[in-house]
C-alpha positions, 0 to 999 in steps of 0.5 A: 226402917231399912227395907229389910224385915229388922227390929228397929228403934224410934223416938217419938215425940209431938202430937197431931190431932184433926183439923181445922178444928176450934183450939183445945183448952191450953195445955190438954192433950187433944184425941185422935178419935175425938176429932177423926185425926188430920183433916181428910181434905189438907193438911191442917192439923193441930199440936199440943204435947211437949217431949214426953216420949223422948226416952221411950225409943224401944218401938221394935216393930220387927220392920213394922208395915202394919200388919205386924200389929199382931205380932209378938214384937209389937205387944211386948213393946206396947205392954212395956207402957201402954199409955204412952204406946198409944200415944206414940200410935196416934202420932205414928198412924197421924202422920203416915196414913190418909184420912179414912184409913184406922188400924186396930189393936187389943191390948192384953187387958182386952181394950181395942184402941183404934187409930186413925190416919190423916195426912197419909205420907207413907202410903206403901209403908200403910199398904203393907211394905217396909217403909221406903227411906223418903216415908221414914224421913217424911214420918219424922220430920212430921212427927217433930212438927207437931211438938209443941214446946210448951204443951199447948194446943195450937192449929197449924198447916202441914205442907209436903209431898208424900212418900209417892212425890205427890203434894198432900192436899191444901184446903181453900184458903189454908195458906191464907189463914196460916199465913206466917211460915213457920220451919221446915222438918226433917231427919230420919228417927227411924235410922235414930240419925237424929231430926232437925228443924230450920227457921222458915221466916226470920228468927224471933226478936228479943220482945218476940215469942211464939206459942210454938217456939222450936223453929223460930225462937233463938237458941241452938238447944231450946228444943233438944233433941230436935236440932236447930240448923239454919234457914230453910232456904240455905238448906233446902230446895222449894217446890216450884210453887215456892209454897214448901220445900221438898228436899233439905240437905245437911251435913251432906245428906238430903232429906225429905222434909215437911214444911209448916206454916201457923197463923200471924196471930200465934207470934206474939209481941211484948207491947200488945197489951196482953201478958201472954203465958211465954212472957213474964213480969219484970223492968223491961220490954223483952218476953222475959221482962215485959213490964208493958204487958206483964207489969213490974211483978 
């Protein structure tokens, strides 16, 4: 969002939920409130929907610091779609506010949705101020991490620095229990420049696949409109833990991007014995014909 007090237009898609919490029955939207939102601690978080607000981009907050909630501009992009609006909230106020923090809202049907923060990226856009360009990149970047591909619910490890430069806090022992790195995201929705995601660990092999997929499955279109550009490391600059990356450049811009990591376990292999839902039955040991798993048909 420009610095200035100017409608503007976002695309949003993902979901971010608490953690660490027990994983949600596949395919079930997990609830914000239900689980506090993002730990208050780290950055552990869950995903789960899949691109069902790619086409709702008429988010006109009127230069949105969240004490434009009860502003005109704000009810009538809400009431346009209620439900999804309060989707798009949750990931909106997941991602920028610290845990412990909430803002609230009724509707025009008089039902009050609350909704909490968690991992706390833009802090002045959440103290009042028109969001800075790093807090616009860093929401956005978070925001398409936590799409899931498939519409499961799956744990992840989120690790960046806030719009202030400060790291979000890591808990004991989270790097170890998400040990696989995953993809670093970025880009800026605010400015509708697009948002993009670059493999953190070698891509996916051909009997390889992912509960998550964007970042590290082969295929430059797989996960439209988020676009697929590389390798982290060729575009991206770590942090001097070489934990994550803190600005990632493409086509000569940079970006303040988010960095994920998911546990070994959520890669699966076509020979492990298990027919995984992103495998299929069929003569060979690819995912998409894995007869060691899946069988012939």
């Amino acid at each position: 969002m420009p610095r200035a007090m100017n409608p503007w237009g976002l695309v949003l898609w993902g979901v971010v939920a608490c953690g660490p919490v027990p994983d949600a029955p596949e395919g079930d939207e997990v609830s914000l409130t239900a689980h506090q939102a993002l730990a208050s601690d780290n950055g552990e978080s869950l995903n789960g929907l899949a691109f069902n607000g790619l086409a709702f981009n008429g988010l006109a907050f009127n230069g949105l610091a969240f004490n434009g909630l009860n502003s005109a501009a704000f009810s009538g992009w809400y009431e346009q779609d209620p439900a999804l609006a309060d989707t798009v909230m949750k990931y909106v106020t997941a991602c920028a506010l610290a845990a412990g923090e909430t803002r609230t809202y009724t509707d025009a049907r008089g039902q009050t949705r609350v909704w909490a923060g968690g991992l706390g990226l833009a802090p002045d856009w959440g103290a009042g101020q028109p969001a800075t360009v790093r807090e616009q990149q860093l929401v956005s970047g978070c925001l398409a991490a936590h799409v899931n591909k498939f519409g499961r619910t799956v744990p992840i490890s989120v690790q960046a620095r806030d719009g202030r430069g400060q790291p979000i806090a890591t808990a004991p022992g989270e790097l170890s229990t998400f040990a696989q790195r995953e993809g670093c995201f970025f880009g800026n929705l605010f400015t509708q420049s697009g948002v993009f995601v670059g493999n953190d660990a070698p891509p996916l092999r051909p009997h390889e696949s992912s509960v998550r997929a964007c970042a590290l499955e082969t295929g430059k279109d797989a996960c439209e409109p988020i676009a697929r550009v590389g390798a982290c490391e060729t575009l991206c600059t770590k942090d001097p833990s070489g934990t994550f990356y803190t600005q990632c450049t493409h086509k000569g811009v940079s970006y303040a991007p988010v960095t994920t990591r998911i546990r070994t376990q959520d890669i699966y292999a076509c020979g492990d014995g298990v027919c995984q839902f992103t495998e299929r039955a069929g003569l060979g040991l690819g995912i998409h014909h894995c007869t060691l798993d899946c069988g012939l048909f």
